[in-house]
Steps between C-alpha positions, in 0.01 A plus 500: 500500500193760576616812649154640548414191658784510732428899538171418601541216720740738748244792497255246582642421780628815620150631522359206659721468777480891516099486523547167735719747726241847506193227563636476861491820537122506438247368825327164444271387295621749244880363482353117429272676239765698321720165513215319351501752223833491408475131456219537332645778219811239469276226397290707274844630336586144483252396360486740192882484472505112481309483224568149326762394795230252717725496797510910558104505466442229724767688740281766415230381619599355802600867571121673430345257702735499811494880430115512525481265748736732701297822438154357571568209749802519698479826663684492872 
């Protein structure tokens, strides 16, 4: 068992649903583009962090480009 791993894995998500909750706060298109972002940053950390592990970098990228994708395409 990783405790790091673990560690990071709650702090992860304690600051993305905390970011997810302040980006509603924030008018539009600038809350789909700081969503966008964040997935964005989670694939990229993926990414490195996967290294040798296929199924985190292709989870990885599935993340950048939905993140991208968010930030450039989908604004509301």
């Amino acid at each position: 068992m990783n405790l790091s791993r673990q560690v990071l894995g709650i702090l992860g998500l304690l600051i993305g649903f905390g970011l997810y909750s302040l980006s509603g706060r924030l008018g539009a298109p600038w809350n789909s583009v700081l969503i966008g972002a964040v997935f964005a940053g989670l694939g990229i950390s993926a990414l490195v962090y996967g290294r040798g592990e296929r199924w985190i970098q292709g989870l990885g990228l599935a993340l950048l480009l939905y993140g991208l994708v968010r930030v450039f395409f989908l604004h509301r």
